[in-house]
N, C-alpha and C positions, 0 to 999 in steps of 0.2 A: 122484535123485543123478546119475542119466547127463547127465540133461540138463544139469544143474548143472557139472557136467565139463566136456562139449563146449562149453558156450558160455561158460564161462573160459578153457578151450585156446583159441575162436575170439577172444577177448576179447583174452588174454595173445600169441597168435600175431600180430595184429595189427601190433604194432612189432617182433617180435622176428624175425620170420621174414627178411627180409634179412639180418640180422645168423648169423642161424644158417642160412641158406644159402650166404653165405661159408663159411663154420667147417666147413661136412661139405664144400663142393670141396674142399676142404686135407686134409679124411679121405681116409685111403684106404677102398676098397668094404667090407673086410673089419673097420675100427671102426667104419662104420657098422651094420653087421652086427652089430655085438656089444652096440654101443650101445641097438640098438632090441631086443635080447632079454636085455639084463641083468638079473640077480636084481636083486630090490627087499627091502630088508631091511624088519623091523619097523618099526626107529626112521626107515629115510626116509617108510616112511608115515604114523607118526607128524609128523612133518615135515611132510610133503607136506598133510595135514588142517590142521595151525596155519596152515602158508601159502596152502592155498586158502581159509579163512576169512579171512584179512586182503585174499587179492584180489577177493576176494565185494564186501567191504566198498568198497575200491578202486572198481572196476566201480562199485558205486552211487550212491559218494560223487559219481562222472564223467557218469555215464548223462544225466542231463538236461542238463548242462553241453554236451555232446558232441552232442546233439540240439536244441538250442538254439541251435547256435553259428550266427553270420552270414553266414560262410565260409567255405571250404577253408580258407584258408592260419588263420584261429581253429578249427576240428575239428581242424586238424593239431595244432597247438601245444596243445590239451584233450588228444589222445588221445598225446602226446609225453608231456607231463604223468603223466598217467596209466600211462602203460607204466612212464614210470623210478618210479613207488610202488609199482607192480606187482612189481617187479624186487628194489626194495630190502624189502618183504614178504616175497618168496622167499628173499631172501639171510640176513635177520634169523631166519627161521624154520630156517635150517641147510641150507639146498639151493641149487645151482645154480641159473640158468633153465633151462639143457640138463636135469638131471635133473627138475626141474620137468614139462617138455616133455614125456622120454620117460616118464614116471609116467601122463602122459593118454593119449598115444598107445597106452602100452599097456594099462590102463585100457578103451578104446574096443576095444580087440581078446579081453581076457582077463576071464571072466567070473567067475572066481575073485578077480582081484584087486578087481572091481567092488564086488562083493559086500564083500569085506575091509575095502574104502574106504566103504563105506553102515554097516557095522558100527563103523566107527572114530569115522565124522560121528556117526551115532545116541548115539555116546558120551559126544559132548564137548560 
């Protein structure tokens, strides 16, 4: 399940990280702060389990496409692709990309939420 995690955060982080590091220069230090240590309620992880299964799928659907490609400028536009499914997965599922985001990040740090997150997957 970690693994699973990390390499969708690296997957999903991909196109999104420009985009969300505009967004925290414009945060001030102290929403950033609050952002990476917010509670995570039930139903976002509930959430967050629907939407990392549809970007699992996402990912897959992409993988050899992306590994295939002839090009830069065709990997680019595969992995442009891919991001915005990525995106509209997370959104259809009830979450953010941001909250998305910080679900793994903190996920990768809290061993409790880990655990909650393998128990939610194992579920469903």
């Amino acid at each position: 399940m970690q693994k699973t995690i990390i390499a969708l955060a690296t997957v999903f982080a991909l196109g999104s990280t420009a985009a969300m590091a505009q967004q925290q220069q414009a945060q001030d230090p102290m929403a950033q702060q609050q952002q990476q240590t917010q509670e995570i309620s039930e139903g976002m992880l509930v959430k967050f389990v629907s939407a990392m299964e549809e970007v699992q799928g996402v990912t897959e659907k992409y993988r050899d496409k992306f590994q295939n490609a002839e090009n830069q400028e065709e990997a680019r536009e595969i992995q442009q692709s891919a991001q915005e499914e990525m995106i509209a997965a997370v959104e259809d599922a009830g979450l953010t990309p941001q909250e998305y985001n910080m679900i793994i990040q903190q996920a990768q740090n809290d061993e409790e939420l880990r655990a909650r997150l393998e128990e939610l997957t194992s579920d469903s």
